[in-house]
Each structure stands twice: as C-alpha cells, then as structure tokens.
C-alpha positions in Angstrom: -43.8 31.9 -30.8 -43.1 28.0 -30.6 -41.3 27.0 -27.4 -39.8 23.6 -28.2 -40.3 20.5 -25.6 -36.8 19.5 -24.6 -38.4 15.7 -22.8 -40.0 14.9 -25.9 -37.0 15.2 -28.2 -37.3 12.5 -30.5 -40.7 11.2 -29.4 -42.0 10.4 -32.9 -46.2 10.7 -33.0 -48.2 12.8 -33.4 -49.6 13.9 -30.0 -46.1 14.0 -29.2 -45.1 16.4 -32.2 -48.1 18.9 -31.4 -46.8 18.7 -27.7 -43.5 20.1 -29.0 -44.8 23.6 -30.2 -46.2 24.6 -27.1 -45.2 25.4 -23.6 -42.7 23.0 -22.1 -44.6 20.5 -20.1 -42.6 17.6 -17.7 -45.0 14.8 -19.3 -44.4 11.2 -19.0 -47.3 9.6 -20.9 -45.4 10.6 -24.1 -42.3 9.8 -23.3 -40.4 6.5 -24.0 -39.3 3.7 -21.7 -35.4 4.8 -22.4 -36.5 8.4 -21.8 -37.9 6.7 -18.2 -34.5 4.9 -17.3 -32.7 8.1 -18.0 -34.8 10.1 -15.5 -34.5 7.6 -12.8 -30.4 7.1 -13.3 -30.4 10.7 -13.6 -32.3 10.9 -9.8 -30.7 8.1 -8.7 -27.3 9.6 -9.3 -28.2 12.9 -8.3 -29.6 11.4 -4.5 -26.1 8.7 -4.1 -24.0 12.1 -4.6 -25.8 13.8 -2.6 -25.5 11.1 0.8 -22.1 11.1 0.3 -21.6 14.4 0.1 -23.8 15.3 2.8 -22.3 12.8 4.6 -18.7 13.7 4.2 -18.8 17.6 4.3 -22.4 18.1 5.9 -25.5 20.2 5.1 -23.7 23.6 5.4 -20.5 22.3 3.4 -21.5 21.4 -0.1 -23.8 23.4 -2.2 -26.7 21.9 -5.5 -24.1 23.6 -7.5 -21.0 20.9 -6.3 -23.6 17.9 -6.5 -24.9 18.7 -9.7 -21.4 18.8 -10.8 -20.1 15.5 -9.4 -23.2 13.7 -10.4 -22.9 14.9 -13.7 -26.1 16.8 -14.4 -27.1 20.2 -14.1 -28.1 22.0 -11.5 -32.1 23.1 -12.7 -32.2 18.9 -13.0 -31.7 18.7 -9.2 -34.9 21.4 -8.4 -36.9 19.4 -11.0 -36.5 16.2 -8.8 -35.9 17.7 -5.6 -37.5 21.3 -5.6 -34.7 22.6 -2.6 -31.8 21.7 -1.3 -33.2 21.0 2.2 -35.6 18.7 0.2 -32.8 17.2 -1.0 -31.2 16.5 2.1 -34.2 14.9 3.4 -34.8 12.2 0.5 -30.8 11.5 1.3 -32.2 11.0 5.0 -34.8 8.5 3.8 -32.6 6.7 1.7 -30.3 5.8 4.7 -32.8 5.3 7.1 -34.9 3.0 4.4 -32.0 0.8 3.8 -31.5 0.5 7.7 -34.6 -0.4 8.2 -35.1 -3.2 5.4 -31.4 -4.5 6.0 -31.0 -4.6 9.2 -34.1 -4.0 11.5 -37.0 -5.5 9.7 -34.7 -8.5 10.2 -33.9 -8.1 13.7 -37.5 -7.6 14.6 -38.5 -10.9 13.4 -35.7 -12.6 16.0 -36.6 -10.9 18.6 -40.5 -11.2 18.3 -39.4 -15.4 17.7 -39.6 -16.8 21.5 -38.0 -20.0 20.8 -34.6 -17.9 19.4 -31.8 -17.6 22.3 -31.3 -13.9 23.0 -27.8 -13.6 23.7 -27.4 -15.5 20.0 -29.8 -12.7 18.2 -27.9 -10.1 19.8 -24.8 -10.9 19.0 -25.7 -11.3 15.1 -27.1 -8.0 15.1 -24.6 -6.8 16.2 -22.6 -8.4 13.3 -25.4 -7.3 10.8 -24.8 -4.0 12.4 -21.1 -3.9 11.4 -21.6 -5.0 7.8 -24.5 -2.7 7.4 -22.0 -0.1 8.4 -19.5 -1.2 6.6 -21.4 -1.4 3.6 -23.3 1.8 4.1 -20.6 4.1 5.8 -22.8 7.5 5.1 -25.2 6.5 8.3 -22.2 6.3 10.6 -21.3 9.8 9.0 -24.9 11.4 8.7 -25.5 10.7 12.4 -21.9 12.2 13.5 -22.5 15.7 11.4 -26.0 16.0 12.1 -25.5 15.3 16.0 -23.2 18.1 16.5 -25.5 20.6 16.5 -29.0 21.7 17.4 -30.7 22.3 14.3 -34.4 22.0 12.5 -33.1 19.2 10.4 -31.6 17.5 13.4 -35.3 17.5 15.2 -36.7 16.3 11.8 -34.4 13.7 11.6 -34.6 12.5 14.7 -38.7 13.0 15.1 -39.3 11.5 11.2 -36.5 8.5 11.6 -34.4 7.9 14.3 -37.0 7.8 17.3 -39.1 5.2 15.1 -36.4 3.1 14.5 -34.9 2.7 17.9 -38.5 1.8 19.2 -38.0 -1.6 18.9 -34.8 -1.4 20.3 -36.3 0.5 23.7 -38.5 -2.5 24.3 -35.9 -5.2 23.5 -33.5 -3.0 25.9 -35.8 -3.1 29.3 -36.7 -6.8 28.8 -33.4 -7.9 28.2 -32.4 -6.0 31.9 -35.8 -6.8 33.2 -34.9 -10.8 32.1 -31.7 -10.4 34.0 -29.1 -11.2 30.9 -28.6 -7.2 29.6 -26.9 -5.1 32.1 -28.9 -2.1 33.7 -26.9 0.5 31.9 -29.5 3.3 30.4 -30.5 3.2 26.9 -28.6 6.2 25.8 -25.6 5.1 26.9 -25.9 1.5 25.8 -27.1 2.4 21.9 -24.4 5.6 22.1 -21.7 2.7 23.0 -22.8 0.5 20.3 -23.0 2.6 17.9 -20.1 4.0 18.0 -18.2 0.6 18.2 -19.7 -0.4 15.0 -19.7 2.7 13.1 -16.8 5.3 14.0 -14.3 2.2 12.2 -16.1 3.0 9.2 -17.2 6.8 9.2 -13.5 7.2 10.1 -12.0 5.0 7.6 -9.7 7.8 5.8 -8.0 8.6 9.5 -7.9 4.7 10.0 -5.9 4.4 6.8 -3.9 7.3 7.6 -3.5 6.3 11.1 -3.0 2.6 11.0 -2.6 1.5 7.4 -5.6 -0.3 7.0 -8.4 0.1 4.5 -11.1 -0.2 7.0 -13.7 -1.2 4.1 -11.6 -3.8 3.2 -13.6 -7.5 3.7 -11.1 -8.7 5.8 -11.0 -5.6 7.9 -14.7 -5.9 8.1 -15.1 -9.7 9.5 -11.9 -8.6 12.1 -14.0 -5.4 13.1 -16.9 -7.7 13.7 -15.3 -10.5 15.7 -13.5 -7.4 17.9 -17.3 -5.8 18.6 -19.1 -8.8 18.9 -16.6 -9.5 21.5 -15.8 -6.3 23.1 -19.7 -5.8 23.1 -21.2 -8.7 24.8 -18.6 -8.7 27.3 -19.8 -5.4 28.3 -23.5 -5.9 28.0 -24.4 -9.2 29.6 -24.9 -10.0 32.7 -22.2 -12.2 34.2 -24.2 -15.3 35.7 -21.4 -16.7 37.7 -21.5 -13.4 39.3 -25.7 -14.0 39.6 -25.3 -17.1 41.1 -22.5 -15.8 43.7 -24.2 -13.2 44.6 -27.5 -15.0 45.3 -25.8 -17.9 47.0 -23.6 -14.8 49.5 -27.2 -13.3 50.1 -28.8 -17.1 50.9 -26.0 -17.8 53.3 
C-alpha cells in the first residue's frame, strides 16, 4: 500500500517522487526553499500566538487546540514543532527572555562594564530602554505577573533557566552602586520588584488603563510620557541625596 508524502507535494525529481510512495518522512533535503519559508512562518506564527496567549490567559487558560486555531494551522502542526504543550510554553519563555537579553541587557552590560560612563546617566537610560522594551514587548510584563502568582514547576524553571541569569548583572551593579554611596541601601528584591513594576504594570495593564483612564497606553506618545514619569519617579527614589551626604557628614564633623 502506498502512503503518499504530504512535505513533498509538488517536489518534482526523482528521489523526491520515490520518496512519495513510502512512509511519510519530515525530510528537508528534498524539499524546496518556499517549502522552508512556509515551515518557519508556520513556527513562527504558531510561537507569537502562543506568547500572547500565554501571556494574556496563562498556562492553565488556553489550550494547542485555541492556538492552533488563532494562528491558523492545525493542531498535529503545533506537536510537530513543539512535541507538548509545556514545550511549547517554554520556547514562548525563550523567546521573551532572548529578546530581553539582546534588546535590553546585552546593551546595558556594556555601560556598566564602561568606567569612564557616569552611572546615574546609564541608569536612568535603562530605565528608559526598560519602558520601551516593555512597551514594545508587553507579554514580559504579563508572563512574569501570571507565572508569579503561583508556585509551580514551570515557575522554578523559569526562574532557574532565565530570570536568575539575567538579573545577575543587575545583583552586582546593585551592591556597587550602594557600596559607591549613589544607590540607596534598599534590598534587591524590593528595588528590581519596584522597578519593574513601574515600567511594566502601564503596559501589561494597558486594556484596564484604556478602560480606566482613556488612554491607549501603547500609544508613542503615551510611551515617551510613561518614560519621563519613571525616569523621574525612579531616580528620585533610588539615589542617594548628596546634599543630605554632605549634611550629614558636616553634623557628624562638628
């Protein structure tokens, strides 16, 4: 019985036509560059339908069945790329953590490892990359408030596989800034908790935002307000006050 070959539909030669008549085989030597592109928009779609969902209705929320169906491909196409939902989830996981890190820490890390930059400057346009990163990418505000609700296996592998790496840097640059004497000795899970959710929550949130106050909160405009209001709101709470320094040291002198 011949068992025709589905991928190599239209593949004209012959290796490819004896490859038709026998068991179905996922092989790419034989098929053509279009054939290519189609696989990788069909991934591709598959994986940006999946953050958002994930994103917007969580883990437990949405089933391969609903993605499948809003990325417009079937469901067995999701387990050929992604064998399980869970698997799944965890290349949507990658994908938000990758773009963090080449957006927006990859770039920070090079400031801060520059002596010559001012500190208080690099912070305060990372924090402004921060906000457009989030505003452009609104899943990772979202990922991090489903997934951080609850205890769960994927919560431990998120946090072990991505998040712990990438705050790292962040650690270090932390306890020199307070060691310097220009970051305020609040602890670090307070300080990155209070940052992040300045910058993000405006954009997780954005349908209550609209609802609430009227705004389109992905709006540019919106976004370069947000900013300023952070920047601001932030490095007034962060930094040391030096005229405060400099009074105190002058009371203890006298």
């Amino acid at each position: 019985m011949s068992i025709s070959n589905p991928m190599l539909a239209g593949v004209s030669s012959p290796v490819a036509d004896a490859m038709k008549s026998v068991h179905p085989i996922e092989s790419d030597i034989f098929q053509p560059k279009d054939v290519h592109r189609k696989k990788e928009d069909a991934r591709t779609r598959i994986l940006n339908t999946a953050l958002a969902e994930f994103a917007r209705r969580g883990y437990d929320g949405v089933s391969t069945t609903e993605i499948a169906k809003e990325a417009g491909v079937t469901q067995p196409l999701i387990h050929y790329h992604f064998k399980s939902k869970e698997a799944l989830w965890q290349a949507t996981v990658e994908q938000v953590f990758t773009w963090l890190k080449d957006e927006l820490i990859a770039p920070m890390a090079d400031q801060l490892t520059n002596t010559s930059t001012d500190n208080k400057s690099v912070l305060s346009s990372s924090i402004r990359k921060y906000v457009e990163f989030s505003a452009v990418h609104p899943e990772f505000g979202q990922f991090l408030l489903r997934e951080g609700t609850q205890k769960t296996d994927r919560l431990e592998w998120m946090v072990d596989n991505w998040m712990r790496p990438s705050l790292g840097g962040f650690i270090d640059a932390h306890s020199k800034g307070v060691k310097d004497g220009w970051i305020k000795d609040i602890p670090f899970a307070q300080t990155v908790t209070i940052v992040t959710a300045s910058v993000c929550n405006f954009f997780a949130l954005s349908p209550m935002i609209e609802s609430l106050y009227g705004v389109n909160a992905l709006d540019s405009e919106q976004v370069k307000i947000h900013s300023d209001a952070v920047v601001d709101f932030l490095t007034n709470a962060l930094y040391v006050d030096n005229t405060e320094t400099v009074r105190t040291t002058e009371e203890e002198l006298a």
